[in-house]
C-alpha positions as CSV (number, residue, x, y, z in Angstrom):
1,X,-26.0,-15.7,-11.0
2,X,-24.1,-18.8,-9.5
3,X,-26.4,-21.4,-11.8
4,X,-24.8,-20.4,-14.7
5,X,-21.3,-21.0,-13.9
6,X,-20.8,-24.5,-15.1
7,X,-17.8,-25.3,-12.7
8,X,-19.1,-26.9,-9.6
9,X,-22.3,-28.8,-11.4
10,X,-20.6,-30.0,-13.7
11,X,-18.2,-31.9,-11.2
12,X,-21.4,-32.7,-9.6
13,X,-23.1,-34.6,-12.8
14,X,-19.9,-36.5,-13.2
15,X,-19.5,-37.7,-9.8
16,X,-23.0,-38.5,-9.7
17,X,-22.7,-40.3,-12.6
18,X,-19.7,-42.3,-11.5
19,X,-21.2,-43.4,-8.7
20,X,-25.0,-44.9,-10.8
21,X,-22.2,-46.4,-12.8
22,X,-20.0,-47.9,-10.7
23,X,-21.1,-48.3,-7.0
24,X,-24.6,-48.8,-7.5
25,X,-24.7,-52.0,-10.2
26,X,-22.3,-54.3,-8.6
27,X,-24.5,-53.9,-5.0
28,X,-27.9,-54.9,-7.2
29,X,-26.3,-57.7,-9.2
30,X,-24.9,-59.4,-5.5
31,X,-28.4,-58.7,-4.2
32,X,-29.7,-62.7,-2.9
33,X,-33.7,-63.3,-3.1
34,X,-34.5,-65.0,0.6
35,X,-36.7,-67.2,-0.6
36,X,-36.3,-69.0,-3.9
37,X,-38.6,-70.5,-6.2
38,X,-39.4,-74.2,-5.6
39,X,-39.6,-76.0,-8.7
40,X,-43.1,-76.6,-9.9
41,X,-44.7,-80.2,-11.4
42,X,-44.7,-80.1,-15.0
43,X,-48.2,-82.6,-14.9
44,X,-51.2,-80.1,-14.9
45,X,-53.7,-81.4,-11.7
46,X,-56.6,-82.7,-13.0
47,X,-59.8,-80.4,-13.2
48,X,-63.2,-81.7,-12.0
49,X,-66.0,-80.3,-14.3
50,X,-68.7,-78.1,-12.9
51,X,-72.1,-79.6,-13.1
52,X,-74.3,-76.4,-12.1
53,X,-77.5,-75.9,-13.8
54,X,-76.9,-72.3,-16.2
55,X,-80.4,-71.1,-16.1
């Protein structure tokens, strides 16, 4: 039975390893949001109260 020789997956887990570990982090960390946050006004808008009848 072929699955039960370790030789070839365990080459296979450590290069698949290697590569989650080293080629795939440095590609996320460079990765550049297209559109960035605009700062926000720190003064809250000022809220109109509801004058509905609750009955």
């Amino acid at each position: 039975m072929p699955q039960l020789n370790p030789a070839p997956w365990f080459t296979i887990l450590i290069f698949s390893w290697l590569v989650f570990l080293i080629v795939i982090p440095p590609k996320v960390i460079n990765h550049a949001f297209t559109n960035e946050p605009a700062p926000q006004n720190t003064e809250k808008p000022k809220s109109e109260p509801w004058n509905w009848p609750w009955y």
